[in-house]
PDB file of N, CA, C, O and CB in Angstrom:
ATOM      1  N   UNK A   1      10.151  -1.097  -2.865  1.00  0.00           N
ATOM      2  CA  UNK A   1       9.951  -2.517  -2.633  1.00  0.00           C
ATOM      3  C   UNK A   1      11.240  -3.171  -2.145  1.00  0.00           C
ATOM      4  O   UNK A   1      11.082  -4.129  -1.387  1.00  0.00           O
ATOM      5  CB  UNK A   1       9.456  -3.201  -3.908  1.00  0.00           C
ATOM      6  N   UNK A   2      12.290  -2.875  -2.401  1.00  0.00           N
ATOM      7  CA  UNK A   2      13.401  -3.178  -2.321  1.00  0.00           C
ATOM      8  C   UNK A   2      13.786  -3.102  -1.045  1.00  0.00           C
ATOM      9  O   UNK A   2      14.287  -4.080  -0.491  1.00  0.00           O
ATOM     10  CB  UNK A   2      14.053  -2.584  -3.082  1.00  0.00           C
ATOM     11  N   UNK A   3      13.597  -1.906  -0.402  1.00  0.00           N
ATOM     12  CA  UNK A   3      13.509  -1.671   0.880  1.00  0.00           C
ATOM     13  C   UNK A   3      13.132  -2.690   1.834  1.00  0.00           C
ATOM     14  O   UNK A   3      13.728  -3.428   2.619  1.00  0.00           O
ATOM     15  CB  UNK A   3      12.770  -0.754   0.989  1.00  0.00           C
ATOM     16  N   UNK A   4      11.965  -2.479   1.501  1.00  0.00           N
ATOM     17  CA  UNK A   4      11.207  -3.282   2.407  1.00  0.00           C
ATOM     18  C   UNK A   4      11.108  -4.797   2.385  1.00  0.00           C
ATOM     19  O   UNK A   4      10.523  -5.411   3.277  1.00  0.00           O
ATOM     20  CB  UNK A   4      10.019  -2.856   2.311  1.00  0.00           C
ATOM     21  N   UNK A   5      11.923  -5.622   0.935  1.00  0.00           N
ATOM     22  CA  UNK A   5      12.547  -6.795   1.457  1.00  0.00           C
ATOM     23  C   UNK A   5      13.797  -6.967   1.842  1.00  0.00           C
ATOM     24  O   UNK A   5      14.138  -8.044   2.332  1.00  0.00           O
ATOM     25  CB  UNK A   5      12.437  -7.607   0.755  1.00  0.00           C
ATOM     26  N   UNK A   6      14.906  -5.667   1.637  1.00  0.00           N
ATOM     27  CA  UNK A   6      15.720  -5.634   3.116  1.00  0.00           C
ATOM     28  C   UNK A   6      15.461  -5.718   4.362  1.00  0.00           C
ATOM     29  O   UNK A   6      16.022  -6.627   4.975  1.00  0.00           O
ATOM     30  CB  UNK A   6      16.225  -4.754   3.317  1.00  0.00           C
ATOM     31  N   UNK A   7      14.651  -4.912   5.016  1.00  0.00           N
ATOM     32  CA  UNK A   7      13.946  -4.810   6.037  1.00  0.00           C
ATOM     33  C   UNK A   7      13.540  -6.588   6.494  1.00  0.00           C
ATOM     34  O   UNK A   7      13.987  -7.294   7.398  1.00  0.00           O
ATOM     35  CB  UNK A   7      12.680  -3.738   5.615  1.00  0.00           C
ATOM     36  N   UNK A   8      12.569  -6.847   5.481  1.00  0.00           N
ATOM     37  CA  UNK A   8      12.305  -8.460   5.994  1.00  0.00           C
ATOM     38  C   UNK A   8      13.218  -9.502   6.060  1.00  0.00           C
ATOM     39  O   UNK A   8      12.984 -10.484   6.764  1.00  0.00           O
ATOM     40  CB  UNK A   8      11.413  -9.096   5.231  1.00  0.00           C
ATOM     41  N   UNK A   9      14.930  -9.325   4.955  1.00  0.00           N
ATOM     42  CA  UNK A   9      15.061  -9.920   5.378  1.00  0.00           C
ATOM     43  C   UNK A   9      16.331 -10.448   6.273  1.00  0.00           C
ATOM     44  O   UNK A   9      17.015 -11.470   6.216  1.00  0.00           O
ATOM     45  CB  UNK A   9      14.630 -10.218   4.733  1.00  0.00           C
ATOM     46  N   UNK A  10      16.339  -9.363   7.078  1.00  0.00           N
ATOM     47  CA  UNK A  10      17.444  -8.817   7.767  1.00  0.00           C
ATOM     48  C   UNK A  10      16.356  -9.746   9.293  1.00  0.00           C
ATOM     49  O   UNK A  10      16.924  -9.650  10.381  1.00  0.00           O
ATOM     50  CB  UNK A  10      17.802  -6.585   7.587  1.00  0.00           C
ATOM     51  N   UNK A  11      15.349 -10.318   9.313  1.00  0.00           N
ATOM     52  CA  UNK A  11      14.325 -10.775  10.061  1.00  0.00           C
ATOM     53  C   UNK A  11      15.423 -11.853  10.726  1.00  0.00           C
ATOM     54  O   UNK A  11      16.457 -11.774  10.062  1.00  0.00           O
ATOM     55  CB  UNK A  11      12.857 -11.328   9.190  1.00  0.00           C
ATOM     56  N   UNK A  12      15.503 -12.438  11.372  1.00  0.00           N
ATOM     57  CA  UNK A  12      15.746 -13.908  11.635  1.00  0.00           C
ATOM     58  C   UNK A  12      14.347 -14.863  11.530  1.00  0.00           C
ATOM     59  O   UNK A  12      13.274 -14.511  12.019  1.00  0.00           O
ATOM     60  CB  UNK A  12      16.405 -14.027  13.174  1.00  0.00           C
ATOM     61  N   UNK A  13      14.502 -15.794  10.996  1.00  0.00           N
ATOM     62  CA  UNK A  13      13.670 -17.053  10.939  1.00  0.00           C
ATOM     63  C   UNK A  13      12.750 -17.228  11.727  1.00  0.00           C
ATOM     64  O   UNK A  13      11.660 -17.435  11.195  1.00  0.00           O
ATOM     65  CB  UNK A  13      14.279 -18.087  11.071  1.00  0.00           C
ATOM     66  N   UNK A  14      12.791 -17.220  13.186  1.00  0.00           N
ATOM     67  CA  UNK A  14      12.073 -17.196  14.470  1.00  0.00           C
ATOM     68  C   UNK A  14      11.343 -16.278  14.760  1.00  0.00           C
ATOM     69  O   UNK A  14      10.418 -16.584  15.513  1.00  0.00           O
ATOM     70  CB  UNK A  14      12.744 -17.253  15.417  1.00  0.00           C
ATOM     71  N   UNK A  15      11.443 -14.574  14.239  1.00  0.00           N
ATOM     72  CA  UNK A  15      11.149 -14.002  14.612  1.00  0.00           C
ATOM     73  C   UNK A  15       9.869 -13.940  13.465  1.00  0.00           C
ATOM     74  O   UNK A  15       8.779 -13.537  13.873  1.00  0.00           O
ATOM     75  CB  UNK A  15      12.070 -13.237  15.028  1.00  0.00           C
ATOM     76  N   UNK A  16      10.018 -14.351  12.005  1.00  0.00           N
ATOM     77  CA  UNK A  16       9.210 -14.078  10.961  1.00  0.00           C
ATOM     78  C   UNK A  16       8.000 -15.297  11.473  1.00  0.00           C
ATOM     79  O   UNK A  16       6.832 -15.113  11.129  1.00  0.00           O
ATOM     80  CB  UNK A  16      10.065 -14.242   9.324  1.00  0.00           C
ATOM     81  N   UNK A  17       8.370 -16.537  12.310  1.00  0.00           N
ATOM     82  CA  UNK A  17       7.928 -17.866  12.384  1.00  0.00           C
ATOM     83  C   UNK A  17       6.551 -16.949  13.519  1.00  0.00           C
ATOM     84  O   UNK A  17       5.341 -16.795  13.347  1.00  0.00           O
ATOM     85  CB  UNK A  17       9.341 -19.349  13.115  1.00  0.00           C
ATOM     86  N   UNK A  18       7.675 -16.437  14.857  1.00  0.00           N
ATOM     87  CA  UNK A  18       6.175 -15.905  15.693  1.00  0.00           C
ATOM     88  C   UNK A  18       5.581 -15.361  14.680  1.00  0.00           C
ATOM     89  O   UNK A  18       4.393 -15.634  14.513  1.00  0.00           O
ATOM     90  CB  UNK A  18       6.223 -14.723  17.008  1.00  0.00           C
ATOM     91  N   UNK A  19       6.223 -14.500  13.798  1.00  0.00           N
ATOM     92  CA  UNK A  19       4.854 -13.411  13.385  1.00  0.00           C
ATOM     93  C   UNK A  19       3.740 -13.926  12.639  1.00  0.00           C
ATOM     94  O   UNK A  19       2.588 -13.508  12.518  1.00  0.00           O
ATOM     95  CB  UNK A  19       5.276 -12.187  12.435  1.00  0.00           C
ATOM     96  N   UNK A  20       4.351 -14.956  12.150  1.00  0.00           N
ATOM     97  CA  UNK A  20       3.132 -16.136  10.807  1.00  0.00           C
ATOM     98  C   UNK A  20       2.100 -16.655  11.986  1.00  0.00           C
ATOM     99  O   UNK A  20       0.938 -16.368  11.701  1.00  0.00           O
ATOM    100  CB  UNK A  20       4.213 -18.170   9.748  1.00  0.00           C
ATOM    101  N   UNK A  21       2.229 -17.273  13.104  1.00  0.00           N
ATOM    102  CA  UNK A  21       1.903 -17.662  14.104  1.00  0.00           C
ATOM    103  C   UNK A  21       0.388 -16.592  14.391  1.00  0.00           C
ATOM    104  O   UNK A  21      -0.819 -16.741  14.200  1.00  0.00           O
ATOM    105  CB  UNK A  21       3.225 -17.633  15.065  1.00  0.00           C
ATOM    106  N   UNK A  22       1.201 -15.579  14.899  1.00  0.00           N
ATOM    107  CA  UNK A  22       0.199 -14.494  15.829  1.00  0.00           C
ATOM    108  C   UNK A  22      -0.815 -13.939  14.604  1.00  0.00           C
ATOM    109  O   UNK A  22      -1.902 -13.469  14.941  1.00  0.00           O
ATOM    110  CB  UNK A  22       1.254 -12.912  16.703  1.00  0.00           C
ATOM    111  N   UNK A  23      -0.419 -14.003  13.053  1.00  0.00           N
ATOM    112  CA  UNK A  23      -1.244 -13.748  11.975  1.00  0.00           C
ATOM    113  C   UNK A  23      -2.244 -14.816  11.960  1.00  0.00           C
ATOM    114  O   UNK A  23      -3.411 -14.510  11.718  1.00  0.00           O
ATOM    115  CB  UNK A  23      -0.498 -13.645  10.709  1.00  0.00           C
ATOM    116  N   UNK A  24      -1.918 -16.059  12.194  1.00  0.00           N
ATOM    117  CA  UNK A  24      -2.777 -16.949  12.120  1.00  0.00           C
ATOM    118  C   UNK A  24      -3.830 -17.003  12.729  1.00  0.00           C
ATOM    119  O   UNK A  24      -4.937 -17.166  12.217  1.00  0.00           O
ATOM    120  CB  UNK A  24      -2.378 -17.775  12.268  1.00  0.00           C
ATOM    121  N   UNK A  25      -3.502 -16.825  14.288  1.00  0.00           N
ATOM    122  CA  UNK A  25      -4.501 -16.721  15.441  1.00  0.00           C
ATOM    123  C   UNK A  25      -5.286 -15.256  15.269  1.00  0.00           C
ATOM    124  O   UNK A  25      -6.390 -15.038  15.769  1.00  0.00           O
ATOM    125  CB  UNK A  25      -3.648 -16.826  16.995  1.00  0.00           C
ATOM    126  N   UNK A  26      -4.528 -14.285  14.476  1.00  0.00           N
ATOM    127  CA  UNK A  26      -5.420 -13.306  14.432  1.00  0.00           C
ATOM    128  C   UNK A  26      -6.763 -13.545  13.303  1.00  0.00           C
ATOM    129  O   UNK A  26      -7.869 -13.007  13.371  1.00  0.00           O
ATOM    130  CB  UNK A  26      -4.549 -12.068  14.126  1.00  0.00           C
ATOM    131  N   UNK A  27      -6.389 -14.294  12.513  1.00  0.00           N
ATOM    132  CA  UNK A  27      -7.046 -14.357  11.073  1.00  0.00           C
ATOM    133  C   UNK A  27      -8.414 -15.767  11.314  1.00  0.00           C
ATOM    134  O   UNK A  27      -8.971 -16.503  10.499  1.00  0.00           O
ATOM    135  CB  UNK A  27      -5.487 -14.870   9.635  1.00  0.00           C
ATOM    136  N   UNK A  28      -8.528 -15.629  12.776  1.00  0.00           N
ATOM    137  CA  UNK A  28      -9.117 -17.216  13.265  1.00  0.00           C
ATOM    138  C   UNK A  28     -10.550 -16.718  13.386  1.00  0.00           C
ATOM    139  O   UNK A  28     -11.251 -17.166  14.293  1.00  0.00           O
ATOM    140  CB  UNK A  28      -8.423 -18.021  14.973  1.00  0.00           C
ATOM    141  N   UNK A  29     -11.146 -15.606  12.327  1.00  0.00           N
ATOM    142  CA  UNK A  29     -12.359 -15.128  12.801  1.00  0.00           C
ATOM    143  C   UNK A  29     -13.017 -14.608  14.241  1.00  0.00           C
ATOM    144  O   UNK A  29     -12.765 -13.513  14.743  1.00  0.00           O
ATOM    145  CB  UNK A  29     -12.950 -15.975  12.477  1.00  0.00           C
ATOM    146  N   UNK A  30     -13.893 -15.593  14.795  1.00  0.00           N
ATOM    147  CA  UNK A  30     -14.175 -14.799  15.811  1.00  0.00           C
ATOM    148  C   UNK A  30     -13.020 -14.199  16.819  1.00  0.00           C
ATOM    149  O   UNK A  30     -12.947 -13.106  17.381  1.00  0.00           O
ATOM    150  CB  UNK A  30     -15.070 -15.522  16.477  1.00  0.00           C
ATOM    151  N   UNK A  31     -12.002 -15.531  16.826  1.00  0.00           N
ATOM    152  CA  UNK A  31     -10.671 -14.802  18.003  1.00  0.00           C
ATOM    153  C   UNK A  31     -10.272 -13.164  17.452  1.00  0.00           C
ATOM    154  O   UNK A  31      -9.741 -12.223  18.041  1.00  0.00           O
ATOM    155  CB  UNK A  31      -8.773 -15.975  17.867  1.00  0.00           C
ATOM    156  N   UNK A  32     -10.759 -13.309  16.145  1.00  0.00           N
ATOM    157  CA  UNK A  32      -9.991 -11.615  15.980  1.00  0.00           C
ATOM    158  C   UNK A  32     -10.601 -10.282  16.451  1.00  0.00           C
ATOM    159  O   UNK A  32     -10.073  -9.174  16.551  1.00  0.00           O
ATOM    160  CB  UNK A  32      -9.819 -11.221  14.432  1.00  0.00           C
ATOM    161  N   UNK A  33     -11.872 -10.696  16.717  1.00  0.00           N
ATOM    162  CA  UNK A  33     -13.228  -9.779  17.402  1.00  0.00           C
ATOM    163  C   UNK A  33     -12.581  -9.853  19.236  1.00  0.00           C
ATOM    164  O   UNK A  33     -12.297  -8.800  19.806  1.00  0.00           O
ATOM    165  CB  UNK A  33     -15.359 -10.924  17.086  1.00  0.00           C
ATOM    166  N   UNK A  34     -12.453 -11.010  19.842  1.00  0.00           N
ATOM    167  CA  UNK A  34     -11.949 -10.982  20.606  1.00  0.00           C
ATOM    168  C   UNK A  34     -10.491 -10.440  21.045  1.00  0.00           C
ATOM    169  O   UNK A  34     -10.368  -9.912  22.150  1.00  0.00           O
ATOM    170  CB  UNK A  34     -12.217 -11.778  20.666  1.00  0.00           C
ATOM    171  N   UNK A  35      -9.524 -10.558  20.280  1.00  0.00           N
ATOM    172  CA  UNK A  35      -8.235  -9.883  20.549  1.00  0.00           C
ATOM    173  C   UNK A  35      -8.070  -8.168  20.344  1.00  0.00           C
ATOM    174  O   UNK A  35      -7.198  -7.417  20.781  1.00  0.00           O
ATOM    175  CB  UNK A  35      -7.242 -10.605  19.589  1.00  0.00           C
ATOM    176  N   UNK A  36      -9.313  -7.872  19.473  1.00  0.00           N
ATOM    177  CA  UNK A  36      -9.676  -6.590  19.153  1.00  0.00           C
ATOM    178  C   UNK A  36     -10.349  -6.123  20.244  1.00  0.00           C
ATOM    179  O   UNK A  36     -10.473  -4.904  20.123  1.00  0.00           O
ATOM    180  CB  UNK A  36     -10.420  -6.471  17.978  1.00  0.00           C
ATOM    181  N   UNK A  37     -11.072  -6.715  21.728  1.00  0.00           N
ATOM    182  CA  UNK A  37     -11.452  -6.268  22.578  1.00  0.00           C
ATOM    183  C   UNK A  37     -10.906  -5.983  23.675  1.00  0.00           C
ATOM    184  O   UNK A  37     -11.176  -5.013  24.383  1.00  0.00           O
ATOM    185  CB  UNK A  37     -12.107  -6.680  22.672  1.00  0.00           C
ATOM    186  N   UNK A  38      -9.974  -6.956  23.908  1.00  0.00           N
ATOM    187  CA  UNK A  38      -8.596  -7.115  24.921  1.00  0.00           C
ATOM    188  C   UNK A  38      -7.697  -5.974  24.231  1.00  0.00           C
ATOM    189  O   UNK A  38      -7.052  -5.229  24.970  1.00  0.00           O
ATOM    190  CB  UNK A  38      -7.690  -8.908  24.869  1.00  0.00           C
ATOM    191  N   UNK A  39      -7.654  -5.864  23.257  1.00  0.00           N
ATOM    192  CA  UNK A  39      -6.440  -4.401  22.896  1.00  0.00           C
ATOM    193  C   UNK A  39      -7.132  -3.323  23.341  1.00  0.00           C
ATOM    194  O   UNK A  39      -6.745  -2.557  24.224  1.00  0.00           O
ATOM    195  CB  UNK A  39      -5.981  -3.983  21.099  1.00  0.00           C
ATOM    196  N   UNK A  40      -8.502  -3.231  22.534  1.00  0.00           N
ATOM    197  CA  UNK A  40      -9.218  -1.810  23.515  1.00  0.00           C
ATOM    198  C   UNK A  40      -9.178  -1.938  24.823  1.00  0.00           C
ATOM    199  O   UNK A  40      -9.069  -0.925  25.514  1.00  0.00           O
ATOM    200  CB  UNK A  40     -10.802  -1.502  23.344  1.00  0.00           C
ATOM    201  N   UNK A  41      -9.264  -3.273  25.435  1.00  0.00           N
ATOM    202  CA  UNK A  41      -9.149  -2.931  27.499  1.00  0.00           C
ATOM    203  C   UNK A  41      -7.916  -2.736  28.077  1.00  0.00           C
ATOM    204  O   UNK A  41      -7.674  -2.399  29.236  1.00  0.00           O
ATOM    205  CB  UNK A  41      -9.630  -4.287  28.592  1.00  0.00           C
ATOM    206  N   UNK A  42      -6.754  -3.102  26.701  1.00  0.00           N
ATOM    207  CA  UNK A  42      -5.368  -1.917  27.361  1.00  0.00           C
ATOM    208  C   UNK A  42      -5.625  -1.126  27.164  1.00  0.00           C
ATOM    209  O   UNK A  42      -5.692  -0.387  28.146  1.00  0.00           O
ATOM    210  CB  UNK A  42      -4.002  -1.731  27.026  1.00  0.00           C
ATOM    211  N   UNK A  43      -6.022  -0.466  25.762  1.00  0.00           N
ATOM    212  CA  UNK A  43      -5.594   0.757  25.551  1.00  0.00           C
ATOM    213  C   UNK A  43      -6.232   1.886  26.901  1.00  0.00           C
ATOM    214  O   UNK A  43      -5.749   2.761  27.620  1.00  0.00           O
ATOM    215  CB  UNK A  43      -6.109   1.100  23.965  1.00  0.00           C
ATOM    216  N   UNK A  44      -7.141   1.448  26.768  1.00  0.00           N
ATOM    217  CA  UNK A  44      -8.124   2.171  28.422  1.00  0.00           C
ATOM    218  C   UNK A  44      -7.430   2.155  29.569  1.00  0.00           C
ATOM    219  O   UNK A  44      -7.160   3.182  30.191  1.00  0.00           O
ATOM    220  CB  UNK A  44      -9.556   1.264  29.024  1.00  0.00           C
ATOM    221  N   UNK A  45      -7.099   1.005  29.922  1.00  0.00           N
ATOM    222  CA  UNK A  45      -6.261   0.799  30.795  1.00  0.00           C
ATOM    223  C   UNK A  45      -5.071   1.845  30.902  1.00  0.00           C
ATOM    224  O   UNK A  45      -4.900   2.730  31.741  1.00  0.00           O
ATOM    225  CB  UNK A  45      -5.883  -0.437  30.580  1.00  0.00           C
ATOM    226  N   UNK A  46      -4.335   1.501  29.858  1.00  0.00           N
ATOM    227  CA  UNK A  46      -3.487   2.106  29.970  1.00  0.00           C
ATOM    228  C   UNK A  46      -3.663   4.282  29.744  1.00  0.00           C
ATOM    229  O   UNK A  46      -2.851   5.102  30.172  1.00  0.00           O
ATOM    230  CB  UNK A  46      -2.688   1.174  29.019  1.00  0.00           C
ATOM    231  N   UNK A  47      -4.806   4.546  29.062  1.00  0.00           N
ATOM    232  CA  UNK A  47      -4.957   5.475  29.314  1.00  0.00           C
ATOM    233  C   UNK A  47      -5.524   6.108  30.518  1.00  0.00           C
ATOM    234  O   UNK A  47      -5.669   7.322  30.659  1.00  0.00           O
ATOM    235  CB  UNK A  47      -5.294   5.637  28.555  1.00  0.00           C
ATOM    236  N   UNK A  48      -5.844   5.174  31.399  1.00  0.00           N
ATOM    237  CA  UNK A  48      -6.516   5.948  32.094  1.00  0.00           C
ATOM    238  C   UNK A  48      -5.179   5.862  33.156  1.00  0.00           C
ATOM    239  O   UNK A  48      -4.797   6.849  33.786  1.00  0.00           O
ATOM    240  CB  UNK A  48      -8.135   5.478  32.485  1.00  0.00           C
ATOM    241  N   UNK A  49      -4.652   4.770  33.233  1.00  0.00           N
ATOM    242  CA  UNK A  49      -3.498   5.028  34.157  1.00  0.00           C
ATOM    243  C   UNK A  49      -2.586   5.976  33.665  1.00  0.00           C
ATOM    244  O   UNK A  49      -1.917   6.300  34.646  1.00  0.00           O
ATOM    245  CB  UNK A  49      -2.752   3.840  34.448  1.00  0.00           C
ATOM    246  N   UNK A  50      -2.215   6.560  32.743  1.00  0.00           N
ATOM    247  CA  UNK A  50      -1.203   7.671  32.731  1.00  0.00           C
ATOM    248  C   UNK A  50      -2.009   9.169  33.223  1.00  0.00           C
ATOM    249  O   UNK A  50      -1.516  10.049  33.930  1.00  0.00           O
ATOM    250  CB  UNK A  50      -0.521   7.777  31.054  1.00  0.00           C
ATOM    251  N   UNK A  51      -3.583   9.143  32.528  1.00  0.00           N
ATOM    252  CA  UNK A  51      -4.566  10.557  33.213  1.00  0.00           C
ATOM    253  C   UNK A  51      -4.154  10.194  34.934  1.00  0.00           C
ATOM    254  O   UNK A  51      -4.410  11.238  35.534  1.00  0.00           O
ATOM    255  CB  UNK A  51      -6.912  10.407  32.803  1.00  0.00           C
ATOM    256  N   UNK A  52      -3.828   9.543  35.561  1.00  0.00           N
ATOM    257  CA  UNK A  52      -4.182   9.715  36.915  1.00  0.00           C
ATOM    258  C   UNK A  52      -2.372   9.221  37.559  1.00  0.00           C
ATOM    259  O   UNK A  52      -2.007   9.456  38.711  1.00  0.00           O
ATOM    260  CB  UNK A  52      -5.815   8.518  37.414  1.00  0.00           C
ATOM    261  N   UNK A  53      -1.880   8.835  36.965  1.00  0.00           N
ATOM    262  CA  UNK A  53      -0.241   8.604  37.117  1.00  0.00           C
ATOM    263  C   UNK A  53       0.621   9.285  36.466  1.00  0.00           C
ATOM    264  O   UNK A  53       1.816   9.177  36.743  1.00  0.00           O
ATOM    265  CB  UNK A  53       0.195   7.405  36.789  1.00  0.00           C
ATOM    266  N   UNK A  54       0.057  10.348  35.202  1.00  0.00           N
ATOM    267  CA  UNK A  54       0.996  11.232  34.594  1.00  0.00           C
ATOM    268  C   UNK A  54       2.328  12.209  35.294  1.00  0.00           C
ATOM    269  O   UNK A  54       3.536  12.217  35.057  1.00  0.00           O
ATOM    270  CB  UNK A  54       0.101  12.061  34.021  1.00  0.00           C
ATOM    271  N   UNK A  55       1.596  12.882  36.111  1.00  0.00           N
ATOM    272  CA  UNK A  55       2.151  13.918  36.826  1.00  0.00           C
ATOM    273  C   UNK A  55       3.394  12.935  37.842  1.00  0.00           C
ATOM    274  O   UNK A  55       4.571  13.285  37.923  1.00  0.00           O
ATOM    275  CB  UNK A  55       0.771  14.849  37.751  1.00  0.00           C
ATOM    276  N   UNK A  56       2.997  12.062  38.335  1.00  0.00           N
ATOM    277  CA  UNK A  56       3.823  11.273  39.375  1.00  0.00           C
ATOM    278  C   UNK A  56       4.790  10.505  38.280  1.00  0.00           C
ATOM    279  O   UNK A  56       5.873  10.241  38.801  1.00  0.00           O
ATOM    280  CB  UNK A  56       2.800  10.128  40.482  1.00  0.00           C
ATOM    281  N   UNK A  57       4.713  10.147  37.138  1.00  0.00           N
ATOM    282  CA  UNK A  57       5.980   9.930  36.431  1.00  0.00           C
ATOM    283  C   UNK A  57       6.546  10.690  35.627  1.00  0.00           C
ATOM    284  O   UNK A  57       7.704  10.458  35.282  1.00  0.00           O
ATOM    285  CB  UNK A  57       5.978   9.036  35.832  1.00  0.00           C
ATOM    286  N   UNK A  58       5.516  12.279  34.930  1.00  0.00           N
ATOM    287  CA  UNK A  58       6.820  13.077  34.575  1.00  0.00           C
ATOM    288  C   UNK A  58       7.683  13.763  36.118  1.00  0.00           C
ATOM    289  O   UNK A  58       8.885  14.011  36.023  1.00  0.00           O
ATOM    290  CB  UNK A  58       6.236  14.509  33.419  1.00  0.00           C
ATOM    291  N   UNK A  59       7.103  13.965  37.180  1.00  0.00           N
ATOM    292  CA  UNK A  59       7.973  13.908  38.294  1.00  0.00           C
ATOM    293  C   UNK A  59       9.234  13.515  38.640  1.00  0.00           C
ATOM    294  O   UNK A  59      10.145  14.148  39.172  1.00  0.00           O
ATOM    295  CB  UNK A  59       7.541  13.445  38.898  1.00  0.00           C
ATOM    296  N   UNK A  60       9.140  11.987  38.134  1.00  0.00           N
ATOM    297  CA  UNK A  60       9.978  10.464  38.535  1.00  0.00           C
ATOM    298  C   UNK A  60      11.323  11.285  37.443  1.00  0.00           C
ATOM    299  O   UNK A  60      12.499  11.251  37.805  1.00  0.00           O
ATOM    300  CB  UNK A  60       8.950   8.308  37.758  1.00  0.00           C
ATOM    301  N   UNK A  61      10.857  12.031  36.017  1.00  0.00           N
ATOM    302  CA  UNK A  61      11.522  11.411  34.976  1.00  0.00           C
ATOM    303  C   UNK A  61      12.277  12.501  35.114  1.00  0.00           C
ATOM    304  O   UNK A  61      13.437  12.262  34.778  1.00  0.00           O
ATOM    305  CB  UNK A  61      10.880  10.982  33.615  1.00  0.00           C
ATOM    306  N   UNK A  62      12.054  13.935  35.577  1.00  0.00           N
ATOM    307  CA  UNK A  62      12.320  15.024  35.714  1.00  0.00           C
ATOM    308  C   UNK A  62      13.299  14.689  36.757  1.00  0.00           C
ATOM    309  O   UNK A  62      14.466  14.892  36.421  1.00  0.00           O
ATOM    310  CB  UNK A  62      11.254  15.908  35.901  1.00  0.00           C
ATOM    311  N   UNK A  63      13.085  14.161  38.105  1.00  0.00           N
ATOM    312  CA  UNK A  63      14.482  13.862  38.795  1.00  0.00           C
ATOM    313  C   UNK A  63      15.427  13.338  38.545  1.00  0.00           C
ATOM    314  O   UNK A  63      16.474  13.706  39.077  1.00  0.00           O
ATOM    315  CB  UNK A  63      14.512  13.393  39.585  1.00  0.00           C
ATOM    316  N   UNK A  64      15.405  12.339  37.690  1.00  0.00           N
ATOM    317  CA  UNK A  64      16.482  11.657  36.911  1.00  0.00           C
ATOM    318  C   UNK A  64      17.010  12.381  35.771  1.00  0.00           C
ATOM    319  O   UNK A  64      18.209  12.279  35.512  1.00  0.00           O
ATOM    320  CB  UNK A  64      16.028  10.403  36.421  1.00  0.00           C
ATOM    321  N   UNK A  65      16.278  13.069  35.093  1.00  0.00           N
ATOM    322  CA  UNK A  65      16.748  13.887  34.240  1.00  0.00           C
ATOM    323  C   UNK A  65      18.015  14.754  35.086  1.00  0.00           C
ATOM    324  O   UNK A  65      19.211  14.489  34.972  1.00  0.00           O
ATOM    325  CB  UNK A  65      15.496  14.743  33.665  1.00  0.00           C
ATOM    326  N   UNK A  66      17.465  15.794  35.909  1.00  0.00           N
ATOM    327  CA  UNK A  66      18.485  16.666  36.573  1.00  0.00           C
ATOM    328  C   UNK A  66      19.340  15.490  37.385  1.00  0.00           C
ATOM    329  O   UNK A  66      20.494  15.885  37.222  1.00  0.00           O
ATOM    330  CB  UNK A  66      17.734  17.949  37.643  1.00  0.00           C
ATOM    331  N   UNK A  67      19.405  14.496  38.022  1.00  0.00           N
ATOM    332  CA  UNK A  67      20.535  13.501  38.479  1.00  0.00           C
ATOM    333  C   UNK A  67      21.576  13.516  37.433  1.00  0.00           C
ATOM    334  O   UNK A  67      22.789  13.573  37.633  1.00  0.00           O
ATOM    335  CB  UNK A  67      20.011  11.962  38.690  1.00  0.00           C
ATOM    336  N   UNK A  68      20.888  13.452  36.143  1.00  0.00           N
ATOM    337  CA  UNK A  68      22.072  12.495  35.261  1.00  0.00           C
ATOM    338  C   UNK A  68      22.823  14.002  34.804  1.00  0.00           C
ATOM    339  O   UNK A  68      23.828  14.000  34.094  1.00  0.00           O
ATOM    340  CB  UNK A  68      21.308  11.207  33.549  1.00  0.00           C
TER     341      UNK A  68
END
């Protein structure tokens, strides 16, 4: 426990303030059904762009690798 109110409060003020914020709007009932649908249309998103962009950025990462 101890830990983990180091952890919090090593926070700055602003940063704990967004997070009360984005809890709020999450906790707004239906918006939370909704923000839960928009995360699944990244996550897709974003999976489907690495299945079809994978190869062309471990490529990218592999040349820079041997550059550096």
């Amino acid at each position: 426990m101890s830990r983990l109110y180091s952890w919090y409060s090593n926070l700055s003020s602003e940063t704990v303030a967004t997070f009360l914020r984005f809890r709020k709007v999450l906790t707004a009932g239906q918006g939370l059904a909704e923000y839960a649908l928009i995360l699944a249309l990244i996550a897709i998103v974003a999976i489907i762009a690495l299945i079809f962009l994978g190869g062309q950025v471990s490529k990218i990462l592999r040349n820079v690798g041997h550059s550096v």
